[in-house]
ZALUMZA-40466 format. One record per residue: x, y negated, z negated of N, C-alpha, C, O in turn. Coordinates in steps of 0.1 Angstrom, whole numbers, plus 5000, padded with zeros to 4 digits. Atoms other than C-alpha are relative to their C-alpha. Example, Ala and Ser with C-alpha at 12.3 -4.5 7.8 and 13.67 -1.06 7.14 Angstrom:
BEGIN
500950125000512350454922500949885000501949884993
499150115000513750114929499249894992499749784991
This chain:
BEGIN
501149945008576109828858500349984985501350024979
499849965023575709788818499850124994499050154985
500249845003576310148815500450004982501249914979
499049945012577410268779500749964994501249854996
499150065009579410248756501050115006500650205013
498949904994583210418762499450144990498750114980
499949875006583110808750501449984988502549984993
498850015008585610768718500750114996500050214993
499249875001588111018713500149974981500849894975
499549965016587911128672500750044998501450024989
499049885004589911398674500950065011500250125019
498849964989593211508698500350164997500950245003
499349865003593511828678499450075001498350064997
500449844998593012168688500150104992501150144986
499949935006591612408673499850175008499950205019
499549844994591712808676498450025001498050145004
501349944993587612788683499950055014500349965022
500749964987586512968714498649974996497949994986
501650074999583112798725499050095005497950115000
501049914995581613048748500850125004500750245003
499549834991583613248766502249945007502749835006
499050024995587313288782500349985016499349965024
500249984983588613278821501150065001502050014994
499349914995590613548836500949955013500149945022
499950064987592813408867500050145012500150265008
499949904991592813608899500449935011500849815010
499450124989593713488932499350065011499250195012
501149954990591313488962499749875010499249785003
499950064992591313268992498950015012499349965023
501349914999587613419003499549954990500149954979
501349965013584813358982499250035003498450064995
501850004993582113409008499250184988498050234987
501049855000581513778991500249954981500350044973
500050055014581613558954499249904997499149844986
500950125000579013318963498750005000498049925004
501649955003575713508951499849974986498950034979
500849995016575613398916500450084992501150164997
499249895016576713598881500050125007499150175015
499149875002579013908882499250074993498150034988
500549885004578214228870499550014985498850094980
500949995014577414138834498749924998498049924988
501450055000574513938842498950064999498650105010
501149945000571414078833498549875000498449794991
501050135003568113838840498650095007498250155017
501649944995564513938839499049894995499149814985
500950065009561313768836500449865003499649784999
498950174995563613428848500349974985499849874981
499849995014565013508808502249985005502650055015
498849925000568913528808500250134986499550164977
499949885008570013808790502049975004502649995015
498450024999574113698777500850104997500450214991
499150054994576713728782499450005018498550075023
500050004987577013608818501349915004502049824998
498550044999580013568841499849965014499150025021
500250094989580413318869502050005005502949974997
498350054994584213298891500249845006500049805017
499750134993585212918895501450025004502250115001
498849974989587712838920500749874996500149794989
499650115001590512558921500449935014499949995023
499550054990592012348949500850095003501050095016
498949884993594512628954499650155004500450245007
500649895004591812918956500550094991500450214994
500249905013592713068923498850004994498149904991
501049995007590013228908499950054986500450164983
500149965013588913218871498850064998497949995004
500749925005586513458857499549914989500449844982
500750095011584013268832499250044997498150045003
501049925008582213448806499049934993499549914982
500550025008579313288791499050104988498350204991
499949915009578513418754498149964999497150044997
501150085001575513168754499849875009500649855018
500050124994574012828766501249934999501949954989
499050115005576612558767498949924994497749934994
501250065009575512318742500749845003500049755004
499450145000578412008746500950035017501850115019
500049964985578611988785500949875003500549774996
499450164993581011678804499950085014500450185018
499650024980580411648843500849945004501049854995
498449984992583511588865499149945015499849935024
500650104989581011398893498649964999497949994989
501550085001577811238899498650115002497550124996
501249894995575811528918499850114983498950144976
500049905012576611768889499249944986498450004979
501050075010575311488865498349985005497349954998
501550054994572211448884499550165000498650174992
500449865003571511848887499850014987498750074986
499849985012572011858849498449914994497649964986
500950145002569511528846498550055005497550044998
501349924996566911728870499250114990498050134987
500049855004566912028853499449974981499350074974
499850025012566211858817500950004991500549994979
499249955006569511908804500449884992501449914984
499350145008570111528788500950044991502150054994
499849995007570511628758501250094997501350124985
499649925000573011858764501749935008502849985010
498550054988575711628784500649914990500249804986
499250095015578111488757500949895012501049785006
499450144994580211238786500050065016499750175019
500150004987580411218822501449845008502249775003
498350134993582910958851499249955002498149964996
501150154995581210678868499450055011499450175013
501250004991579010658896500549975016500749855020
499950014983579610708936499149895006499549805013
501550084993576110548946499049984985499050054975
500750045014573710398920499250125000498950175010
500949895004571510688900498649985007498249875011
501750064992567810738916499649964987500249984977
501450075012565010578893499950084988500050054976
500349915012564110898880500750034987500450054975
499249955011567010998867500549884989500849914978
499050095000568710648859499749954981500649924974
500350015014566910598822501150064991501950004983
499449905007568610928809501850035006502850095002
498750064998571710828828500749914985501449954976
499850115008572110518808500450074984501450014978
499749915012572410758774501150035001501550024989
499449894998575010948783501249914998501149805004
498750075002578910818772500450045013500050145019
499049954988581610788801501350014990501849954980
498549965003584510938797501749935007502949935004
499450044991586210778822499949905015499349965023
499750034990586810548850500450035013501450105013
498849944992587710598886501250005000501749895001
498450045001591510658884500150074988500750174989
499749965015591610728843500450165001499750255006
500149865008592911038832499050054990498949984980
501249995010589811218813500650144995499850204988
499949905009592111528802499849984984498850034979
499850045015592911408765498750024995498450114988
501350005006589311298761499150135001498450174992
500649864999587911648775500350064988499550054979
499649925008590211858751499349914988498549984981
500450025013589311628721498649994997498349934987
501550084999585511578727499450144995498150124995
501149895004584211968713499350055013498650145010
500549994990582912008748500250175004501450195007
499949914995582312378759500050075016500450175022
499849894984581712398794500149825011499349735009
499950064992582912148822499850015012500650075018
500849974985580812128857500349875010500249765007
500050104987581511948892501150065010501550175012
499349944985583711968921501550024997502349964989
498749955001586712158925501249894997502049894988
499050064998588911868936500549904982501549834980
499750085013588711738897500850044992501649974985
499249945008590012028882501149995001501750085007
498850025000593311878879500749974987500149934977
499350035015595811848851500049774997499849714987
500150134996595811438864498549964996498249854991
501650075004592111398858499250084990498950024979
501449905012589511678838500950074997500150164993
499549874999592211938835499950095008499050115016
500149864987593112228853499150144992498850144980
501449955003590712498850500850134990500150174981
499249945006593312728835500349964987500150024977
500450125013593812398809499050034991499150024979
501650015011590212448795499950114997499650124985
500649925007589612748793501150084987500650164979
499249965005593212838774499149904982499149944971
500850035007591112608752498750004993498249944983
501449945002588012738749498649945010497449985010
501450034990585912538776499950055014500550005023
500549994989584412708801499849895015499449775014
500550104988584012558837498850065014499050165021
500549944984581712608868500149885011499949765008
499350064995582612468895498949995015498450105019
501350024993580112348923500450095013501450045018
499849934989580312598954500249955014500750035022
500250054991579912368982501149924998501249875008
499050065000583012188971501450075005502450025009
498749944996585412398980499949985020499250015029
500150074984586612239013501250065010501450025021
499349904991589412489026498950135008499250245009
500849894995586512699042498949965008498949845009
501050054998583212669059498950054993498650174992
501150085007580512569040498950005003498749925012
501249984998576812679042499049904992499649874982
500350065008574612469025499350074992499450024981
500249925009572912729007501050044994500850144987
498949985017576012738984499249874990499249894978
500550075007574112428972498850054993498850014982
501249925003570912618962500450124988499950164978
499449905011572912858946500549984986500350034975
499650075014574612638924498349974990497950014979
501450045011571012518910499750144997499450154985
500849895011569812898903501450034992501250084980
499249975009573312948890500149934988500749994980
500050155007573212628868498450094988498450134977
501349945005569512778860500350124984499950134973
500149855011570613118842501349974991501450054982
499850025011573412958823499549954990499650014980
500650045009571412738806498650085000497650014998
501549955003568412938805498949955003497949944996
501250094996566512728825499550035014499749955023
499649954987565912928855498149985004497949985016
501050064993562112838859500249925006500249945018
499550164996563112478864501149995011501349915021
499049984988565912578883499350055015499249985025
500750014986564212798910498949935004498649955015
501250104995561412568914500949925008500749895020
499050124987564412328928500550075012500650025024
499449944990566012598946498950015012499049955023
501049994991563012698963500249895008500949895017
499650134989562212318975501350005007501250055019
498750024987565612278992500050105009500950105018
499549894996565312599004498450005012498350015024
501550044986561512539022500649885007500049875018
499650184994563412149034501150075012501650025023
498649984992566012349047499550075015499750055027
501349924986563512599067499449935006499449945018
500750114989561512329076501349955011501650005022
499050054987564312129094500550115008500350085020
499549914988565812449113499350025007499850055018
500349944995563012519122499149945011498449995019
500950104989561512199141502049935005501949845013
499150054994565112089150500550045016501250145016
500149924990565112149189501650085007502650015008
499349954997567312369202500549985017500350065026
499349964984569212279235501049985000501549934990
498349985001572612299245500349865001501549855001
499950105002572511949244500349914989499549834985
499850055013574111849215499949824996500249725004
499350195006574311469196501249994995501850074988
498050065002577811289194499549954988498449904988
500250075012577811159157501249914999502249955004
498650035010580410939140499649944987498849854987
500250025015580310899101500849894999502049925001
499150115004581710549093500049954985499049914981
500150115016582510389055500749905003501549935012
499150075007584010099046500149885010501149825014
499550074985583209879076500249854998499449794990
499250185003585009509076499849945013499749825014
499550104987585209439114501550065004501950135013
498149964995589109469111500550154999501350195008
500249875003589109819098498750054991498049984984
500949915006587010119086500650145001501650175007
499949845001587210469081498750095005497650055005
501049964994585510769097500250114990501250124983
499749925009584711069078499850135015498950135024
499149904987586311389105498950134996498450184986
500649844999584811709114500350134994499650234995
499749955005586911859093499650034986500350104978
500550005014584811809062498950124999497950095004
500149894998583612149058498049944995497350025001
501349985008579912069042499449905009498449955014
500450054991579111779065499850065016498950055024
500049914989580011979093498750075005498150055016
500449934994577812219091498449924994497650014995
500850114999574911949082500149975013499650075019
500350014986575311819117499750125008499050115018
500349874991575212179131498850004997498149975006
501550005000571812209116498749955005497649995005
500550134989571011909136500150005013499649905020
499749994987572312049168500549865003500049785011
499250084995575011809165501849994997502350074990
498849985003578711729163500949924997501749905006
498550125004581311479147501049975009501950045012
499150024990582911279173501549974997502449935005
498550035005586011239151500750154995500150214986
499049865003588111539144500250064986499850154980
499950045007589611429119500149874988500849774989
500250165004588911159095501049914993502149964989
499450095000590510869085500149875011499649885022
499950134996591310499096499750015013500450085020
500350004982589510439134499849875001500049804991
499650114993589410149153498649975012498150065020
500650014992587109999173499850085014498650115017
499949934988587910169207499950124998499650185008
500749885002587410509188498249975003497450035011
501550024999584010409188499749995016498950065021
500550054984583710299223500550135007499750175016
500349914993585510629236499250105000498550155009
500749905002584010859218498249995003497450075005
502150024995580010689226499250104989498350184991
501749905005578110859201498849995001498749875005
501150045001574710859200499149954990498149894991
500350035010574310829169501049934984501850004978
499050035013576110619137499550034983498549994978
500849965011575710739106501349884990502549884991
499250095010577110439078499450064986498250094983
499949945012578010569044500049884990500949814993
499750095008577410309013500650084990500550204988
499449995013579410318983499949874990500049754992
499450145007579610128951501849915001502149795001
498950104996583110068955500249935011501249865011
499850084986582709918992498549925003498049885014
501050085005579509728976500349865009499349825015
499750114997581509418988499849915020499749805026
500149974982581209499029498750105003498050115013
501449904994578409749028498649915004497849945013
501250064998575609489025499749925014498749855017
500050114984576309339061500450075011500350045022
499049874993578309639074498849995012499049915021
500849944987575309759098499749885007499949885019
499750124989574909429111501049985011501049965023
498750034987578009399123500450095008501050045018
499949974992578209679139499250005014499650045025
501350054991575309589159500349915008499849915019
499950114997576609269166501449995005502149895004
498750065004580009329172499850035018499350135022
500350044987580309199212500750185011500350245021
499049934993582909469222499350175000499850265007
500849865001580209819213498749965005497749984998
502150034998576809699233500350105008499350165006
499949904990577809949258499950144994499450254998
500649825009577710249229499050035002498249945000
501449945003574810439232499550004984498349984982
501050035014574010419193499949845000498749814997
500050145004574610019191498749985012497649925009
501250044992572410009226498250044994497349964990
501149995012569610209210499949964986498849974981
500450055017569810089174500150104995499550124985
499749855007570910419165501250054990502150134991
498949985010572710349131498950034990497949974991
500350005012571510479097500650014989501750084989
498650015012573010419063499150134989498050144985
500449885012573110739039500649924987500849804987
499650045008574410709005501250115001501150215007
498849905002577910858995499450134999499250235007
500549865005576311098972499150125007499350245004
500849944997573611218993500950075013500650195017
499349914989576111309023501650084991502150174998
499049984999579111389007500450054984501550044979
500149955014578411538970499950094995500650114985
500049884997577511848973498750044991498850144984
500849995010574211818955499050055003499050155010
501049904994571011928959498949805007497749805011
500850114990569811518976501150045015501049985025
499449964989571911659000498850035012498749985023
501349974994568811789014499249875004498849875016
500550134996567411439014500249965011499449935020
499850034990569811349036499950085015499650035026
500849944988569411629060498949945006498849905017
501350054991566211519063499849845005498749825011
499950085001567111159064500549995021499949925029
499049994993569511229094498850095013498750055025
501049934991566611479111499249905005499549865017
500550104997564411229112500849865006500149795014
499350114991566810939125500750055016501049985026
499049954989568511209151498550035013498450025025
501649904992564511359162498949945001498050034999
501050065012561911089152498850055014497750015014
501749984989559411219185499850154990498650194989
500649895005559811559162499549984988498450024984
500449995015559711459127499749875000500549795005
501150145001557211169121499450004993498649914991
């Protein structure tokens, strides 16, 4: 893609500004009773914020930091794609000073006001340095970023003055409701003071979500799934049951991950396990194999006996939409409803 220009770093030095607010650490291995949205100084009426407001992000180790905001953030970097695209929904362009690259190509809508926006980074790059020197007050996306190796540790930023929130549905030591996704958008809403626009989105995912439960048929008869990327013929990868946010996406579907756990499978996984259904994940980095991928599995002599290869029962999601934690997440629910139910949903 002819994205951008790089994000240039002016400045390495730190100064003694605080931007918005501080983070407190705590330590908590639990969040389920921390996953309703701003702490006790939140005050919102009228869908107005009323600041200060205090949000707990989490890290890969469940430590929890306390995150005060004094005001809007005004110089924002996202830390993944979904968080850029929430931000992009919501009107917030103008407000996103750099961002990383791209999992799956941007939708249409957003992809204009993509194109604006500096990258900070590469897959792989370190994007600490450039965070600390870029003026940036608040850093948003998934847990697994907050690293001293990549965006900084969350501890890192805020000893500097940037705030972080950190997407709820990412945290993958736990099980994973998808209404943590919904949450993030009204929480996303009342920092920036955009909490019309915000619940308007929540809402939708939140009627998409009701709809599907509530025509998805219930019998003890579950569907065998298997999630494949990266498919060549000689190897691929499966994405395992242990992925806490997909997980419970197929439960919603009255169905179940025939891999356990994921990682490198092999033809003959496929053939014991029989699912009934394949679900193929694209990516831009596996751009090179994805465009023929489902073919081949179709075609490949040794799986006509599968039940998904016999019915034709493969569909290709996009990374982002299964595995991002975003609010097209919903898309693919319904993407996945409709490929698993098509006598219900038509």
């Amino acid at each position: 893609m002819n994205k951008k220009t790089l994000f240039l770093i002016t400045s390495l030095a730190l100064t003694a500004t605080v931007f918005v607010g501080c983070g407190n650490k705590t330590n908590d291995t639990d969040l389920s009773s921390k996953q309703e949205g701003a702490t006790n100084s939140t005050e919102v009426s009228n869908n107005k914020t009323s600041y200060p407001v205090t949000f707990d992000a989490f890290d890969s180790e469940g430590n929890i930091y306390t995150q005060t905001f004094n005001e809007a953030p005004k110089k924002v970097i996202t830390n993944n794609q979904t968080s850029t695209e929430l931000l992009l929904k919501l009107g917030l362009k103008d407000f996103i000073i750099g961002t990383g690259d791209l999992d799956t190509p941007m939708p249409e809508d957003l992809k204009s006001d993509y194109e604006s926006i500096p990258a900070i980074a590469n897959k792989g790059d370190v994007a600490k340095e450039v965070v600390v020197g870029s003026g940036a007050d608040l850093v948003i996306g998934r847990a697994a970023s907050f690293k001293d190796d990549r965006y900084g540790t969350i501890a890192s930023l805020n000893e500097v003055g940037i705030n972080t929130y950190v997407q709820l549905a990412s945290k993958m030591n736990t099980d994973i409701a998808l209404d943590t996704i919904i949450q993030d958008v009204r929480n996303v809403g009342v920092i920036f003071d955009v909490q019309d626009k915000a619940n308007k989105l929540a809402d939708s995912l939140q009627s998409t979500l009701d709809y599907i439960e509530s025509k998805v048929p219930k019998s003890s008869e579950r569907k065998k799934v298997m999630l494949i990327v990266n498919y060549s013929g000689e190897s691929f990868t499966a994405y395992g049951a242990n992925a806490s946010l997909q997980k419970e996406m197929l439960n919603i579907l009255n169905a179940d991950n025939v891999i356990e756990k994921g990682g490198s499978v092999s033809l003959e996984n496929i053939i014991s396990t029989n699912p009934d259904h394949i679900v193929y994940v694209t990516a831009n980095k596996n751009a090179a194999v994805d465009g023929n991928a489902v073919d081949k599995i179709l075609a490949e002599p040794t799986l006509q006996n599968v039940e998904a290869i016999k019915n034709n029962d493969i569909i290709s999601v996009e990374y982002t939409e299964l595995m991002g934690y975003g609010y097209r997440t919903f898309d693919c629910l319904e993407k996945l409803a409709q490929a698993f139910y098509p006598e219900v949903f038509k």
